[in-house]
C-alpha positions in Angstrom: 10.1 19.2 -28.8 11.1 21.6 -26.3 10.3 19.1 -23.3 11.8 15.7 -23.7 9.4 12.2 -23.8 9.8 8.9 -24.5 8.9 8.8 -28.1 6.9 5.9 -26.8 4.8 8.4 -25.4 4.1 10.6 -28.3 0.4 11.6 -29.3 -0.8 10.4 -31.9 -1.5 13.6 -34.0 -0.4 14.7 -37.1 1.4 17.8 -35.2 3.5 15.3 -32.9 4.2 12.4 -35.3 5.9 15.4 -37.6 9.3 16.0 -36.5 9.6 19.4 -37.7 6.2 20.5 -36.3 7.2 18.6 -33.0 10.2 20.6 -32.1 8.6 23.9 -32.0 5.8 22.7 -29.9 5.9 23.1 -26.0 4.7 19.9 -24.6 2.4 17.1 -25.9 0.1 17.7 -23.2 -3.0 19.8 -24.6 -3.7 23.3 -23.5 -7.5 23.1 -24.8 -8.8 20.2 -26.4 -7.4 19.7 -29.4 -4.8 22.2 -29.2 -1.4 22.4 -27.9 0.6 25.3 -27.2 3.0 27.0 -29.4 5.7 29.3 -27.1 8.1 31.2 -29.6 11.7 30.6 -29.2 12.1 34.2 -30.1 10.7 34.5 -26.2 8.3 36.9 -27.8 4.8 35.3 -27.9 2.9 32.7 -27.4 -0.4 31.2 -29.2 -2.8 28.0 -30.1 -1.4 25.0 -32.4 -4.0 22.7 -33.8 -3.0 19.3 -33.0 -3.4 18.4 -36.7 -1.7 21.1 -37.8 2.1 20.4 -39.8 4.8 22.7 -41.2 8.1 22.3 -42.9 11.1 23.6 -42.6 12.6 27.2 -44.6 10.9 28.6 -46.0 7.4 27.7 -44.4 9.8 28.3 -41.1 12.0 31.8 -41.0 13.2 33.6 -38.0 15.5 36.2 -37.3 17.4 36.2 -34.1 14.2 37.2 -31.4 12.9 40.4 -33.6 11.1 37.7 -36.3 9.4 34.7 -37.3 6.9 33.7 -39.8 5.0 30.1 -39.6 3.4 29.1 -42.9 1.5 25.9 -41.5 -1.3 23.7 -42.8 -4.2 21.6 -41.2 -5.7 19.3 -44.5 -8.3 16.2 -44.2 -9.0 14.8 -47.8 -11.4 12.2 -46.3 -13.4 14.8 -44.7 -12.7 17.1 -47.5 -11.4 20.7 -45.9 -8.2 22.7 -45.8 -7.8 24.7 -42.9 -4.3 27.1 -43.8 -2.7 29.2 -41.3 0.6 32.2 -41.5 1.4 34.3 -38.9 4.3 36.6 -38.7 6.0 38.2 -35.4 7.8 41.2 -35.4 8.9 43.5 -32.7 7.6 47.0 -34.1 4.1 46.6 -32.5 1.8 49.6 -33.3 4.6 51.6 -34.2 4.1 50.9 -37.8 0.4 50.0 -37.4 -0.5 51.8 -40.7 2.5 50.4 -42.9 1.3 46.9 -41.2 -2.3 47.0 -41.9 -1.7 48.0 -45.3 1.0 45.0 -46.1 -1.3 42.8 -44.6 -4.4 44.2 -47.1 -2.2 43.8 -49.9 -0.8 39.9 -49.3 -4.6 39.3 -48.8 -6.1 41.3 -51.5 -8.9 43.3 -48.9 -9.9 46.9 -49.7 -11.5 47.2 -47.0 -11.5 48.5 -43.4 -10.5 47.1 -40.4 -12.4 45.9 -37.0 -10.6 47.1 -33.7 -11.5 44.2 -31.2 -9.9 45.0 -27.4 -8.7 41.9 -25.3 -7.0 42.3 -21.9 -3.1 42.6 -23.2 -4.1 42.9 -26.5 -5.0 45.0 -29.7 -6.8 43.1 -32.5 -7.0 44.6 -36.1 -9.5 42.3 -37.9 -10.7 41.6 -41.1 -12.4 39.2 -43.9 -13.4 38.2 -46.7 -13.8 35.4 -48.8 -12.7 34.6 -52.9 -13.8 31.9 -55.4 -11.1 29.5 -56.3 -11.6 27.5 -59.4 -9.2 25.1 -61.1 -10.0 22.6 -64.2 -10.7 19.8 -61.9 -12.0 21.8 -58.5 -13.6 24.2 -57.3 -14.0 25.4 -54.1 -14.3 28.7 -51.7 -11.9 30.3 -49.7 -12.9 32.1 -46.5 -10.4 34.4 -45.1 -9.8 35.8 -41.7 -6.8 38.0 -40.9 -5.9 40.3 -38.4 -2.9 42.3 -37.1 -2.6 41.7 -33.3 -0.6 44.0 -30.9 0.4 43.5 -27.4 -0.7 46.7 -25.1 2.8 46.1 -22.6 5.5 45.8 -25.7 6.2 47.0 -29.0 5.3 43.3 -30.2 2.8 42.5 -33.2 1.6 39.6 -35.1 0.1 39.5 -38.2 -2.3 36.5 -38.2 -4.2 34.4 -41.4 -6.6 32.2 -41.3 -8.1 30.4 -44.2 -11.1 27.6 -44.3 -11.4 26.2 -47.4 -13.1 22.7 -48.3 -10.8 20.8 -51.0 -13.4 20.4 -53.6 -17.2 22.1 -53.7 -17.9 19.9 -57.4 -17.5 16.2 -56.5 -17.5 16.2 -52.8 -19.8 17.5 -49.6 -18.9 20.5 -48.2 -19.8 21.1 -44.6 -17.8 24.2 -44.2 -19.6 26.3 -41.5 -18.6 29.6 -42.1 -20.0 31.1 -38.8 -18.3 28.5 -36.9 -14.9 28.9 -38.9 -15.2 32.8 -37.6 -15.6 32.2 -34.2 -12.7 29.2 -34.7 -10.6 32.4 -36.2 -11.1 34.9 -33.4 -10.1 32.2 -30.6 -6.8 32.1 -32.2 -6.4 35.6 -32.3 -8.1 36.3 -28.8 -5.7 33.9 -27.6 -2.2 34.7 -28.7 -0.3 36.4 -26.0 2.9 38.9 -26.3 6.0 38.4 -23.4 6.9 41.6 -21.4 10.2 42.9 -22.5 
């Protein structure tokens, strides 16, 4: 953790009692309820962390130097039955490359289809979804996907930013996925994230 506390004093979330997860995160104080704030130590950008919201070290964690960083990290409740899945990755072209981006970002997900231009303040967001069928031998369940490429509007900065809602199992356990609500959960993130000036 970036700001030093009594480990006495430690929340008790799943973000803060993992040691990984705690030393990228700002402060244990929370920015919105439920969240904290995640400030890059590439000095780059800034955005939302759920506060029960883990990741692991390489390769869930990469960074370059300040020009990259991607964050594979995972929100999961077995009792409750969802899987909330997040990955965003900064880079410093911004939309220099905004084609090239929006196409790599198409192909990871699998979308053929075209993208939403939503304006913010500092901000450029590049949004899409769509949602596939996931079945297993034992489970099966539905994943919703929301994904965008973000730019700032003061920096050659971008961020390419996934989120998926799934619930564990659809067969043997209730699923009160609301997808409307997952969408509006998905757009705060994005709406939120903010790029440094160089």
């Amino acid at each position: 953790m970036k700001k030093e506390v009594d480990s006495m004093e430690l929340p008790n979330t799943k973000a803060f009692q993992d040691e990984f997860t705690r030393s990228l995160l700002d402060s244990p104080e929370e920015v919105e309820e439920g969240y904290y704030l995640f400030k890059s130590d590439t000095g780059g950008y800034s955005m939302l962390w759920p506060k029960d919201a883990v990741t692991d070290g390489p390769p869930f964690y990469q960074r370059t130097q300040d020009g990259f960083e991607k964050i594979i990290f995972d929100e999961i409740d077995e009792e409750k039955n969802y899987h909330y899945s997040f990955s965003t990755t900064y880079s410093t072209y911004g939309d220099k490359v905004l084609d090239s981006s929006l196409s790599l970002l198409s192909s990871s997900i699998g979308y053929k289809g075209d993208y939403e231009k939503i304006e913010t303040n500092k901000t450029f967001i590049y949004y899409g979804k769509s949602q596939k069928k996931l079945n297993t031998e034992n489970r099966s369940t539905t994943s919703y996907r929301f994904f965008s490429y973000i730019v700032s509007k003061e920096s050659q900065k971008g961020l390419e930013f996934v989120y998926i809602a799934k619930c564990l199992d659809e067969k043997s356990t209730k699923c009160n996925l609301n997808v409307e609500e997952e969408e509006k959960k998905a757009l705060r993130y994005m709406r939120y994230v903010s790029f440094n000036k160089d």
